[in-house]
Biopython code that builds the backbone (N, CA, C, O; Angstrom):
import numpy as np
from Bio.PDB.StructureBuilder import StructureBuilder

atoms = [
    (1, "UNK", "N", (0.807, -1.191, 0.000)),
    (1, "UNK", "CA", (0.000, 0.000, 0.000)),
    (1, "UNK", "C", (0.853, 1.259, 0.000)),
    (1, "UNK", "O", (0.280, 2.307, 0.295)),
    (2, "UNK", "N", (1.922, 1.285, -0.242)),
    (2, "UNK", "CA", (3.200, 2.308, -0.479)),
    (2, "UNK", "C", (2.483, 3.100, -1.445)),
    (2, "UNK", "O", (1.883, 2.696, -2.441)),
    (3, "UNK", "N", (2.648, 4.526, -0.940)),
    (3, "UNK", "CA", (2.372, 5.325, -2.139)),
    (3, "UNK", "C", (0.825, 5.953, -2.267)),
    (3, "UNK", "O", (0.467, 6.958, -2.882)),
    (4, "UNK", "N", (-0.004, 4.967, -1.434)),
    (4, "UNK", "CA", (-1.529, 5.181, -1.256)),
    (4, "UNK", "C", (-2.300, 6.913, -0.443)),
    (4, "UNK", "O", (-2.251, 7.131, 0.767)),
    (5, "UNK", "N", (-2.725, 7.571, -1.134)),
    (5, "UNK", "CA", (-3.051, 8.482, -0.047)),
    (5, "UNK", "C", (-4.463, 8.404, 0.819)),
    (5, "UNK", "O", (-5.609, 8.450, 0.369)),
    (6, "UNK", "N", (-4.165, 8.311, 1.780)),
    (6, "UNK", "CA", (-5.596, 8.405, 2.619)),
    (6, "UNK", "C", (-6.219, 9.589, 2.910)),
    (6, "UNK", "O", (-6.688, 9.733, 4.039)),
    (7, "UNK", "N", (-6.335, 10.719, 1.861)),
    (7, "UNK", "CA", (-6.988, 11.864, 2.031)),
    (7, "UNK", "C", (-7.501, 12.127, 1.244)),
    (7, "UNK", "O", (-6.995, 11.874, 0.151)),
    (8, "UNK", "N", (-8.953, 12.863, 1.293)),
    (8, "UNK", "CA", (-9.593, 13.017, 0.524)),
    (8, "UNK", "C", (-9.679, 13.673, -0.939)),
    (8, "UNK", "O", (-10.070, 14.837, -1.031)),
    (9, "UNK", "N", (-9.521, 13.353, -1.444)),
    (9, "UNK", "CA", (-9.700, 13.813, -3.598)),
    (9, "UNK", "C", (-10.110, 15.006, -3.070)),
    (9, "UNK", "O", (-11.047, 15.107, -2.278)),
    (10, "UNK", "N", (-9.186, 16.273, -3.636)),
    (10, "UNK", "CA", (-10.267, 17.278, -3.636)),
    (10, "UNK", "C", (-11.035, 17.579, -4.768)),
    (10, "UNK", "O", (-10.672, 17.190, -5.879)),
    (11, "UNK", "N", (-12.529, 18.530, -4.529)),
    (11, "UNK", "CA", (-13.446, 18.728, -5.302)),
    (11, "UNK", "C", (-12.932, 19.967, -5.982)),
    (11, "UNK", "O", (-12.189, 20.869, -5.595)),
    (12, "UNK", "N", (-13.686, 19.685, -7.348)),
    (12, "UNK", "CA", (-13.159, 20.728, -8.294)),
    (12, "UNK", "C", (-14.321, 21.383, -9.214)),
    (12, "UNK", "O", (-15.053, 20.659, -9.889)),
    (13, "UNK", "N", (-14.449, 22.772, -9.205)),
    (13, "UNK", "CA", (-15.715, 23.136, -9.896)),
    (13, "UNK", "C", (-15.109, 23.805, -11.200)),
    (13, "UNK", "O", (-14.189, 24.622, -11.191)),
    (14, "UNK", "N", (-15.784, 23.319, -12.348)),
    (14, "UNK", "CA", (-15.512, 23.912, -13.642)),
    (14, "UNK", "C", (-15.778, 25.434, -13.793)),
    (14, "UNK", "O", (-16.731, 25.981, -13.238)),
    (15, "UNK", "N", (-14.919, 26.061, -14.544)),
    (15, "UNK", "CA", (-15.194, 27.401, -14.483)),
    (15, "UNK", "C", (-16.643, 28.043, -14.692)),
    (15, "UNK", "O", (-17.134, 29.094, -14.280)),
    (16, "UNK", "N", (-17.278, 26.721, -15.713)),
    (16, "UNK", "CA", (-18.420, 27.427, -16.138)),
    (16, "UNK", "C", (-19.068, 27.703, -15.064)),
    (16, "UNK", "O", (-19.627, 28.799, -15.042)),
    (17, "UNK", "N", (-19.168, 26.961, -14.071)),
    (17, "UNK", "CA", (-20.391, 26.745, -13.090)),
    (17, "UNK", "C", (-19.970, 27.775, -12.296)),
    (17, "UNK", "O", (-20.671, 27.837, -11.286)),
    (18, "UNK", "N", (-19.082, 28.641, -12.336)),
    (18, "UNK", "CA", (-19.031, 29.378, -11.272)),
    (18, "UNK", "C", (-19.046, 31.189, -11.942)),
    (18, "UNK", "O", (-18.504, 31.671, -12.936)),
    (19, "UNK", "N", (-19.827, 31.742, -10.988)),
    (19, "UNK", "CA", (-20.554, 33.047, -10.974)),
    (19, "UNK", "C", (-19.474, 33.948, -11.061)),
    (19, "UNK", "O", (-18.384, 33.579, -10.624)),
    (20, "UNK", "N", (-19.610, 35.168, -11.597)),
    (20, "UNK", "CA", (-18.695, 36.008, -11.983)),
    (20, "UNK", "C", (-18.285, 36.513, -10.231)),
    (20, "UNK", "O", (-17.068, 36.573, -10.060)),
    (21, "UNK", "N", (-18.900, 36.767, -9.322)),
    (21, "UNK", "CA", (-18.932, 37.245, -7.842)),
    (21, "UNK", "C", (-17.845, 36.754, -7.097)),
    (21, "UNK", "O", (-16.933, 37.283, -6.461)),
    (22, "UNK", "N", (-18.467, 34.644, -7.551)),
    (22, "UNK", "CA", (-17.258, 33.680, -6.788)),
    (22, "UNK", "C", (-15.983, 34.245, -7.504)),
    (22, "UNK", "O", (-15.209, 34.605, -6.618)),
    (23, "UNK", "N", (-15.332, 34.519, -9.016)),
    (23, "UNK", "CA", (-14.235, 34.300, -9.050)),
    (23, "UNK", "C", (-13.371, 36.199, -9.193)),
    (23, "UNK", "O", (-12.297, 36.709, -9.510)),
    (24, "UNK", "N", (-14.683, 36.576, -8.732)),
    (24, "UNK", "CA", (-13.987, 38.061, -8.366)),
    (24, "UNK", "C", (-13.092, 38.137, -6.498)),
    (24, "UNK", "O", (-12.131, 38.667, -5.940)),
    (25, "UNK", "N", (-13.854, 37.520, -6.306)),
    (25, "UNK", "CA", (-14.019, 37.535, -4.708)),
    (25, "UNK", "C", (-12.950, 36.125, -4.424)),
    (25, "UNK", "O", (-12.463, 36.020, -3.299)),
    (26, "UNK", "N", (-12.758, 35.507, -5.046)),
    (26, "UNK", "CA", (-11.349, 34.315, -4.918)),
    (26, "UNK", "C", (-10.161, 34.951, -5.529)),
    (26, "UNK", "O", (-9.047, 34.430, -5.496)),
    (27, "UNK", "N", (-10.459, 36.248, -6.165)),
    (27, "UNK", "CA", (-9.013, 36.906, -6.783)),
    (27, "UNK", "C", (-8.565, 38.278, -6.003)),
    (27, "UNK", "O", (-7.616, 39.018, -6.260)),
    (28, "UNK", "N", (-9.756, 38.402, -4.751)),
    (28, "UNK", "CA", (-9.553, 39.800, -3.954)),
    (28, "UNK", "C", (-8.533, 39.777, -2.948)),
    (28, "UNK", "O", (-8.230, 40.745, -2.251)),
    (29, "UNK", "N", (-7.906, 38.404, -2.884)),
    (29, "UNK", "CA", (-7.304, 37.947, -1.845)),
    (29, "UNK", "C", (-6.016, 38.206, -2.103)),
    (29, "UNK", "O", (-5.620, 37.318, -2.857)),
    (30, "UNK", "N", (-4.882, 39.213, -1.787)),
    (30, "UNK", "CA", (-3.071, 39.061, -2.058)),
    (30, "UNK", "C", (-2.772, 38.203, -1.621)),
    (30, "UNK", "O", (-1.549, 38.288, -1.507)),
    (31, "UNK", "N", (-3.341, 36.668, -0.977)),
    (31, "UNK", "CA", (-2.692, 35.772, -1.007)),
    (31, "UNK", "C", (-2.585, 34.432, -2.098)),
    (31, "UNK", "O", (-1.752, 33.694, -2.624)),
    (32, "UNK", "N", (-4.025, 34.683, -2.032)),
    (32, "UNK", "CA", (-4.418, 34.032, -3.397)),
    (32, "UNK", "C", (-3.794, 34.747, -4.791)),
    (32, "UNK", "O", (-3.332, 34.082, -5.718)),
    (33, "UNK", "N", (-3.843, 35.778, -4.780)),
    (33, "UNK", "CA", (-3.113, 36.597, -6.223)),
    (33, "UNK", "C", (-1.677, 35.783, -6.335)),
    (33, "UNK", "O", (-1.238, 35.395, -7.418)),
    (34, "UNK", "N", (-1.045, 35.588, -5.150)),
    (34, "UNK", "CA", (0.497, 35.225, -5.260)),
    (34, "UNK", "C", (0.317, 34.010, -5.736)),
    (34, "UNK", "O", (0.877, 33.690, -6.785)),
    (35, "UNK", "N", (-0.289, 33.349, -5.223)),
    (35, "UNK", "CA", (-0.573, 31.763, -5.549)),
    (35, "UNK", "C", (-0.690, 31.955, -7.331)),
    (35, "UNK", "O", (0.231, 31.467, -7.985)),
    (36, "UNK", "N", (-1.854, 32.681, -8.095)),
    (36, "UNK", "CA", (-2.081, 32.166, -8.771)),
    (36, "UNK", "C", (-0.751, 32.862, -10.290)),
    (36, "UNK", "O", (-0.453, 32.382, -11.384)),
    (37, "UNK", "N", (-0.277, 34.225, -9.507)),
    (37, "UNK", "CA", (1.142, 34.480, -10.289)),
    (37, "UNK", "C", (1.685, 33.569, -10.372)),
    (37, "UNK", "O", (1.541, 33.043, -11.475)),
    (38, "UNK", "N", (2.320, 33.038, -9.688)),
    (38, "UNK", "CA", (3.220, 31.538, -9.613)),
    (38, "UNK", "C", (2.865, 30.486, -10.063)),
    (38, "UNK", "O", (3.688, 29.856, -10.727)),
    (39, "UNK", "N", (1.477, 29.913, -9.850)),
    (39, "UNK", "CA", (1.438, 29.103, -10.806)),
    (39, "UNK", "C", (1.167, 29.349, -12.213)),
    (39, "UNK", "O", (1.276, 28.408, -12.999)),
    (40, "UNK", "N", (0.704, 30.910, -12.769)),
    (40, "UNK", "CA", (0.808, 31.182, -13.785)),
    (40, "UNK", "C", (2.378, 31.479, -14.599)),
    (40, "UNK", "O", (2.426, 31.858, -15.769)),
    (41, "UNK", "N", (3.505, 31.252, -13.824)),
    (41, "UNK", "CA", (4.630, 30.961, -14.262)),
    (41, "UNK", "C", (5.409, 29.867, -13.649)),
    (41, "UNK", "O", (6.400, 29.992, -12.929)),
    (42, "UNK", "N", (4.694, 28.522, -14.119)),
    (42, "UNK", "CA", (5.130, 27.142, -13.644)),
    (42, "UNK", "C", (4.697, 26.668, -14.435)),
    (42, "UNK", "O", (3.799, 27.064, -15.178)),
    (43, "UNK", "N", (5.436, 25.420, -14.423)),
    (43, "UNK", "CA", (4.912, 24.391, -15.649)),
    (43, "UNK", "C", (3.430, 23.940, -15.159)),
    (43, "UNK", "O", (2.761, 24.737, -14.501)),
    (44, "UNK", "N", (3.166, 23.273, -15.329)),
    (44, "UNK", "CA", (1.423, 22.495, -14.827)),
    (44, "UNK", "C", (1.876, 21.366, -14.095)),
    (44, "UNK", "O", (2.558, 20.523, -14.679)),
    (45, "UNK", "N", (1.680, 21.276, -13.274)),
    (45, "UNK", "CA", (1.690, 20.034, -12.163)),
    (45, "UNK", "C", (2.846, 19.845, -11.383)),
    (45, "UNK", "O", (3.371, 18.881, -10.826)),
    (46, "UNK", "N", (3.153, 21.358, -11.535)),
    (46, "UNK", "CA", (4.652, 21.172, -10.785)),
    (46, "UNK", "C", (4.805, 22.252, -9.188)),
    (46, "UNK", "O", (5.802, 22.885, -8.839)),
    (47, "UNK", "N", (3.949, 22.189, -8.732)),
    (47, "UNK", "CA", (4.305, 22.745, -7.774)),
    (47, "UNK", "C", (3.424, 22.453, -6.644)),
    (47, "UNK", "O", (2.251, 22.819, -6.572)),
    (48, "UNK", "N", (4.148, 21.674, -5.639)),
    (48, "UNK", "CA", (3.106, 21.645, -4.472)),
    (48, "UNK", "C", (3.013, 22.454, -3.603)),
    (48, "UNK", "O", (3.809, 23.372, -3.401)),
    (49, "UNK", "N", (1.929, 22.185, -2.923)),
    (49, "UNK", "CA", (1.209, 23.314, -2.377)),
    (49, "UNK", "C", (2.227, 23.878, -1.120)),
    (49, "UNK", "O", (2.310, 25.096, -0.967)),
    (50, "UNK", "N", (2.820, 23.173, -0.434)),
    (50, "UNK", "CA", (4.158, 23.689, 0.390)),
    (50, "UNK", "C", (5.341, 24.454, -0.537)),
    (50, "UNK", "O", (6.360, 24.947, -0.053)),
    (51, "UNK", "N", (5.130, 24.453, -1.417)),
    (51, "UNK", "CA", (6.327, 25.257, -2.557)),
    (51, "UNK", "C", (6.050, 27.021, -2.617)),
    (51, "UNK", "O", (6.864, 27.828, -3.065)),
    (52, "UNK", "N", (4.954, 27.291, -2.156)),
    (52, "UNK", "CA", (4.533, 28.538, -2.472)),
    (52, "UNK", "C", (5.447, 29.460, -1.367)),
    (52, "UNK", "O", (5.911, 28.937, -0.353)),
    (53, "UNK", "N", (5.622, 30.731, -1.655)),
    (53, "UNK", "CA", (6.256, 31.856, -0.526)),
    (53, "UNK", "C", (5.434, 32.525, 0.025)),
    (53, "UNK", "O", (5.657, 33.725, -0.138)),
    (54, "UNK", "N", (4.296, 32.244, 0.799)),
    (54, "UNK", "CA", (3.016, 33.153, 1.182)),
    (54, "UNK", "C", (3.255, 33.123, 2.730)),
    (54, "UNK", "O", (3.860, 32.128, 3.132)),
    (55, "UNK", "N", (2.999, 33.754, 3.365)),
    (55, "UNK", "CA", (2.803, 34.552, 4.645)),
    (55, "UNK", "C", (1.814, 33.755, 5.615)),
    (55, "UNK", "O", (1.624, 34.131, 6.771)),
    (56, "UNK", "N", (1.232, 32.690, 5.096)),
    (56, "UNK", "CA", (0.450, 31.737, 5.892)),
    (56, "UNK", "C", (1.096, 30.583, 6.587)),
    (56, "UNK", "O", (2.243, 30.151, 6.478)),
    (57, "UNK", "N", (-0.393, 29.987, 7.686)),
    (57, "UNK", "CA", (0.315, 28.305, 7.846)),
    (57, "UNK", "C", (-0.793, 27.713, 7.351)),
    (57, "UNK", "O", (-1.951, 28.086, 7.165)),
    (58, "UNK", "N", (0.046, 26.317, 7.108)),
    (58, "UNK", "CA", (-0.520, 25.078, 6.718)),
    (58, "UNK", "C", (-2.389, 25.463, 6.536)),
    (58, "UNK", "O", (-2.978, 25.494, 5.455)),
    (59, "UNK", "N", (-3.032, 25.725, 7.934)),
    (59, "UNK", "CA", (-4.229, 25.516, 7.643)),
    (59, "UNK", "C", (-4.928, 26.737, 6.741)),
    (59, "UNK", "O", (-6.005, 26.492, 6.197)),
    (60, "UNK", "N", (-4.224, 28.241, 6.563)),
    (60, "UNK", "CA", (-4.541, 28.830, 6.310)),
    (60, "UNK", "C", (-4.522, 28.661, 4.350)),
    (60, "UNK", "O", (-5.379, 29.136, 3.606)),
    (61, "UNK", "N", (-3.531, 28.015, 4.004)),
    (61, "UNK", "CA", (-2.884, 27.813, 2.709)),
    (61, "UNK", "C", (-4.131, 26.997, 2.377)),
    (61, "UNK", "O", (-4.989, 27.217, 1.522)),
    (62, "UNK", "N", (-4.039, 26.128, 3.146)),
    (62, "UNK", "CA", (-5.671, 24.763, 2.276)),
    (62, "UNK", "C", (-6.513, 25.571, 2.139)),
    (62, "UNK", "O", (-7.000, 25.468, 1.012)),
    (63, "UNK", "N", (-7.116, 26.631, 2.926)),
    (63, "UNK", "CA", (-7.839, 26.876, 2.501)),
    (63, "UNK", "C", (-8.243, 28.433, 1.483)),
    (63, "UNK", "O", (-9.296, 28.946, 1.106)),
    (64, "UNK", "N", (-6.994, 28.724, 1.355)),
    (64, "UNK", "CA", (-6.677, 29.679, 0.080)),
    (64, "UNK", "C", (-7.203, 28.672, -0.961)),
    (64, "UNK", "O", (-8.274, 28.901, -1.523)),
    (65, "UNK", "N", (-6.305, 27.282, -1.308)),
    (65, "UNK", "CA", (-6.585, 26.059, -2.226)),
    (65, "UNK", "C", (-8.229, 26.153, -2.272)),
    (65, "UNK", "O", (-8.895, 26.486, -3.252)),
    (66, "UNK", "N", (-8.747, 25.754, -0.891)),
    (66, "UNK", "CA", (-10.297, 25.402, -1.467)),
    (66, "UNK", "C", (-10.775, 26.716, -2.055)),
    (66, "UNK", "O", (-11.776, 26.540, -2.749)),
    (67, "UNK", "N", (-10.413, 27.857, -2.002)),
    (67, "UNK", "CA", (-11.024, 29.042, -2.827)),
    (67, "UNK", "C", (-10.915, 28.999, -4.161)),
    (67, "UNK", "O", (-11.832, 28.917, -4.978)),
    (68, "UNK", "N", (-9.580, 29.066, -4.384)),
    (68, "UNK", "CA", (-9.193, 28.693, -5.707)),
    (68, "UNK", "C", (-10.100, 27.835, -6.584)),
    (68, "UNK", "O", (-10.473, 28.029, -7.741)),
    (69, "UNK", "N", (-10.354, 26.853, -5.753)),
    (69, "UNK", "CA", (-11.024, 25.396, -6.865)),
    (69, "UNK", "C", (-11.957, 25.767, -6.487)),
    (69, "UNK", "O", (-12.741, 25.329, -7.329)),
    (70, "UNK", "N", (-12.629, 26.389, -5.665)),
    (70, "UNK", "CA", (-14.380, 26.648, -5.137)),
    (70, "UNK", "C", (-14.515, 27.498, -6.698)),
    (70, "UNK", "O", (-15.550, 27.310, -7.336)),
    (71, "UNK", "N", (-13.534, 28.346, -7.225)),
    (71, "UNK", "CA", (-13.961, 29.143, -8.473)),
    (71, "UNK", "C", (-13.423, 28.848, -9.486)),
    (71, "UNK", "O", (-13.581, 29.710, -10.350)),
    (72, "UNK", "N", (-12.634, 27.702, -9.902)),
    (72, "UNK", "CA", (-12.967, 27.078, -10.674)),
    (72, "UNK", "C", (-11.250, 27.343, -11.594)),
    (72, "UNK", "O", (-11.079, 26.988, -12.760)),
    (73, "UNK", "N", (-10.135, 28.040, -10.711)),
    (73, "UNK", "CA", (-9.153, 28.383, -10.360)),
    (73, "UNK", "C", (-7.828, 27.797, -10.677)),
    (73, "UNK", "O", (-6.912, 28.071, -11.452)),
    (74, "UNK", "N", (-8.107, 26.765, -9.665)),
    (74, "UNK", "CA", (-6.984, 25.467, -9.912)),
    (74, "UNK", "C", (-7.450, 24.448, -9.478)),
    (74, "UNK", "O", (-8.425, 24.425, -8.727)),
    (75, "UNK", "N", (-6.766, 23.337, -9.923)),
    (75, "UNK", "CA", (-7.460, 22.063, -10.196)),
    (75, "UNK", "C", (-5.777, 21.372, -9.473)),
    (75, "UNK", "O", (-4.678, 21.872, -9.718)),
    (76, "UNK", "N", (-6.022, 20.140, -8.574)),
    (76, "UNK", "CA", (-4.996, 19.908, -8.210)),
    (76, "UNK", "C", (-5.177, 18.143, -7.783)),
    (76, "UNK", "O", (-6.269, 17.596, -7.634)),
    (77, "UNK", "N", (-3.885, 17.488, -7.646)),
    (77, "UNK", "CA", (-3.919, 16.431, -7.295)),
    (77, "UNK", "C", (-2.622, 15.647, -6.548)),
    (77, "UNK", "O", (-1.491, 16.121, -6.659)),
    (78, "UNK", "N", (-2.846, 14.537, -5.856)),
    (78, "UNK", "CA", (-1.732, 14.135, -5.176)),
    (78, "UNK", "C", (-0.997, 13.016, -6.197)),
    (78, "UNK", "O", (-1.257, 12.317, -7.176)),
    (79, "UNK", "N", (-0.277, 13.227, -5.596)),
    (79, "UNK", "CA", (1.330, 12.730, -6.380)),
    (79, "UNK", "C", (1.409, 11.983, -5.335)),
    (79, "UNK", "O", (0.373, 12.421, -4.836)),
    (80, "UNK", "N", (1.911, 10.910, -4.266)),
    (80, "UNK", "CA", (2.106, 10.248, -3.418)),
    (80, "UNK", "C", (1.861, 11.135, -1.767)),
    (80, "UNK", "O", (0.707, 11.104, -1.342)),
    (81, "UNK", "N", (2.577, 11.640, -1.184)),
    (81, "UNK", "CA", (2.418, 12.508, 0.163)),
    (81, "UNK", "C", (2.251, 14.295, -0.509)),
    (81, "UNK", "O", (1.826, 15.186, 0.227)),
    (82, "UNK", "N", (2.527, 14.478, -1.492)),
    (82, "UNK", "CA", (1.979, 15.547, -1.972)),
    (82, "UNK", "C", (1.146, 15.932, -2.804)),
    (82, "UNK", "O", (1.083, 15.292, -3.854)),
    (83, "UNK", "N", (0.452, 16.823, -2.652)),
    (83, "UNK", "CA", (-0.344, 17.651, -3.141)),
    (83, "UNK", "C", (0.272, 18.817, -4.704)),
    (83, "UNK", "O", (0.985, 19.803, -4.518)),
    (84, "UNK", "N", (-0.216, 18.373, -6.105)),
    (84, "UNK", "CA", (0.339, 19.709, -6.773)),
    (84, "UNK", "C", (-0.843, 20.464, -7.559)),
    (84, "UNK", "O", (-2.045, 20.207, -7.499)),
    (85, "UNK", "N", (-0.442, 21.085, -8.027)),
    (85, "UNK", "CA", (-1.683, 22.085, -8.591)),
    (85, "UNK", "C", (-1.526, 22.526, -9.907)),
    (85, "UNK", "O", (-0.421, 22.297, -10.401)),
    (86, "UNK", "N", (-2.208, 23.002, -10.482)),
    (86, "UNK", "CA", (-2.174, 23.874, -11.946)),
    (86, "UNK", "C", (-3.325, 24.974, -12.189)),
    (86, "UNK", "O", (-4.511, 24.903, -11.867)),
    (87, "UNK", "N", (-2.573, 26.110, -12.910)),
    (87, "UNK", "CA", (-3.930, 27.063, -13.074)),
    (87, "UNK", "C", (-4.293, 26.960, -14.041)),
    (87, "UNK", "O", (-3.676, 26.992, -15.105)),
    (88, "UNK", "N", (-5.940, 26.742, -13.728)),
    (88, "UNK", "CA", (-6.893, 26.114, -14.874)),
    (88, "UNK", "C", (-7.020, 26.887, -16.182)),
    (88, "UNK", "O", (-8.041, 26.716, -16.848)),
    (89, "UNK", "N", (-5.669, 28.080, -16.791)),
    (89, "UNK", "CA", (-5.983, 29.140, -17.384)),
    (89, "UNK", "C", (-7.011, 29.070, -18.715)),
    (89, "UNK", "O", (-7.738, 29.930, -19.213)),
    (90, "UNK", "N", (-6.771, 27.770, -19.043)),
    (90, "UNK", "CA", (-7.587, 27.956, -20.354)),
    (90, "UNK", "C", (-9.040, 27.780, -20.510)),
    (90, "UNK", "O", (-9.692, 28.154, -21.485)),
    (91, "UNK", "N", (-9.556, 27.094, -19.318)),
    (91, "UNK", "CA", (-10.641, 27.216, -19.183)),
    (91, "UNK", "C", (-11.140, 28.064, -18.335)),
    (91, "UNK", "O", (-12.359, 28.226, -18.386)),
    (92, "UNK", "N", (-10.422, 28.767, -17.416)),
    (92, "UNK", "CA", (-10.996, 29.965, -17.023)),
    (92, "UNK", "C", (-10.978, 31.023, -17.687)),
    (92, "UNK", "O", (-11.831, 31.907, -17.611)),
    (93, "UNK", "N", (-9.764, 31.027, -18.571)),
    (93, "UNK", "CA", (-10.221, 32.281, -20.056)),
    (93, "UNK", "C", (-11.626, 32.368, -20.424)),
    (93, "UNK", "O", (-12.377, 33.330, -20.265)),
    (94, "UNK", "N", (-11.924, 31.027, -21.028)),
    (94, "UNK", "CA", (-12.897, 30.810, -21.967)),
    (94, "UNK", "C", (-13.963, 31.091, -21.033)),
    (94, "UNK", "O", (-15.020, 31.288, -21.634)),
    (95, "UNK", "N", (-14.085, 31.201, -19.486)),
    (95, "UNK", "CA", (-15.415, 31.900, -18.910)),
    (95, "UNK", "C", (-15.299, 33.183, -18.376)),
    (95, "UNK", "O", (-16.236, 33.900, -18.027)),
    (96, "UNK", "N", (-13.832, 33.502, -18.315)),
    (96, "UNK", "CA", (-14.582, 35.288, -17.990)),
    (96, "UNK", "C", (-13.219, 35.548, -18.983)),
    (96, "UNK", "O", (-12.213, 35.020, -18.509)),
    (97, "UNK", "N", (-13.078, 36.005, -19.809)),
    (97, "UNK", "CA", (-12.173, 36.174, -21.038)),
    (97, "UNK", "C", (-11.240, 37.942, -20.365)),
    (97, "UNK", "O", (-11.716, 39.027, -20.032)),
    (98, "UNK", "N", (-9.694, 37.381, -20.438)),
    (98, "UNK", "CA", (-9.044, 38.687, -20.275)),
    (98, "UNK", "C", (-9.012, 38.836, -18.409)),
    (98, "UNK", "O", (-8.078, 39.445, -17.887)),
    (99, "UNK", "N", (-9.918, 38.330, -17.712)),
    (99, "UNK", "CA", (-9.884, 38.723, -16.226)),
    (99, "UNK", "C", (-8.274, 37.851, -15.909)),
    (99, "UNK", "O", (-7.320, 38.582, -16.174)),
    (100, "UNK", "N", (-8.024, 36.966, -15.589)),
    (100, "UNK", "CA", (-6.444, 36.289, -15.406)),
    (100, "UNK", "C", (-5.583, 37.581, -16.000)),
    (100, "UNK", "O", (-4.706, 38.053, -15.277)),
    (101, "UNK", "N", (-5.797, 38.086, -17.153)),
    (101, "UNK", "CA", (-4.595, 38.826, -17.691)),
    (101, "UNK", "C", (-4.612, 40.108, -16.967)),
    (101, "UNK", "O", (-3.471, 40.551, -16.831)),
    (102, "UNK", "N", (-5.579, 40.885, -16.435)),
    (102, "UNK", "CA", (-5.843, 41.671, -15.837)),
    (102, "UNK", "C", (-5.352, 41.175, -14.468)),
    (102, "UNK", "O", (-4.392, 41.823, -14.050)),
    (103, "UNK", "N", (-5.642, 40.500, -13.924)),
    (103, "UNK", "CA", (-4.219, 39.911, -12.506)),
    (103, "UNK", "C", (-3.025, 39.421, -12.326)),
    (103, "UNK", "O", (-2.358, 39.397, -11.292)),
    (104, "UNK", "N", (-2.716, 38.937, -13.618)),
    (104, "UNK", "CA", (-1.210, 38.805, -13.712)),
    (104, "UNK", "C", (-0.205, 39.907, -14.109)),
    (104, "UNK", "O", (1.008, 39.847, -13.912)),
    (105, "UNK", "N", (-0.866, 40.910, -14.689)),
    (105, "UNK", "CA", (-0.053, 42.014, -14.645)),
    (105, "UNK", "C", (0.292, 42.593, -13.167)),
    (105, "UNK", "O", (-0.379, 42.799, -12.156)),
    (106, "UNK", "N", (1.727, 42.765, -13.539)),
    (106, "UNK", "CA", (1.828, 43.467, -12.219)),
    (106, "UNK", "C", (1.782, 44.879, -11.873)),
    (106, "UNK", "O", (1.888, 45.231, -10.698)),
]
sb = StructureBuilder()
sb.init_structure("model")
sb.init_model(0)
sb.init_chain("A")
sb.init_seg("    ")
for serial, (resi, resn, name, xyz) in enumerate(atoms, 1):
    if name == "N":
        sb.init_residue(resn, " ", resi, " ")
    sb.init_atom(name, np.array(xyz, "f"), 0.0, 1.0, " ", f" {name:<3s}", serial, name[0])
structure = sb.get_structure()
């Protein structure tokens, strides 16, 4: 059973399904903004969630994560004891078009 994770799959909502409000209000956050700079300059599936430089702990970071995917954000999965992530950019383009580019500028 090497390798098995005993924690729960997290849930992931497609961009469509989520309201222009949720993914204004998951991007109001400078902690979440940092998160999603960074993974907007990372490869896709390469960065776990302990990799980030944010100003939080542990419990505060998960639940930056569940914001993220509550809007449809990033989409993430475990690799053995870790957790990695990717930003969902292309399908969150295609539901609010230009908003990502408007937050990744700095």
């Amino acid at each position: 059973m090497a390798g098995v994770s005993h924690r729960v799959a997290p849930e992931h909502i497609h961009p469509d399904d989520v309201p222009v409000l949720t993914a204004l209000a998951a991007l109001a956050d400078p902690v979440r903004i940092t998160l999603v700079r960074e993974l907007a300059g990372s490869p896709e599936w390469s960065r776990a969630c302990g990799s980030f430089d944010v100003p939080v702990g542990k419990a505060a970071l998960s639940h930056h994560f569940s914001v993220l995917r509550g809007a449809g954000l990033v989409e993430q999965r475990d690799e053995g004891p870790r957790r990695v992530n990717r930003l969902r950019r292309k399908e969150f383009d295609a539901r609010f078009p230009g908003l990502l580019d408007l937050v990744l500028r700095d």
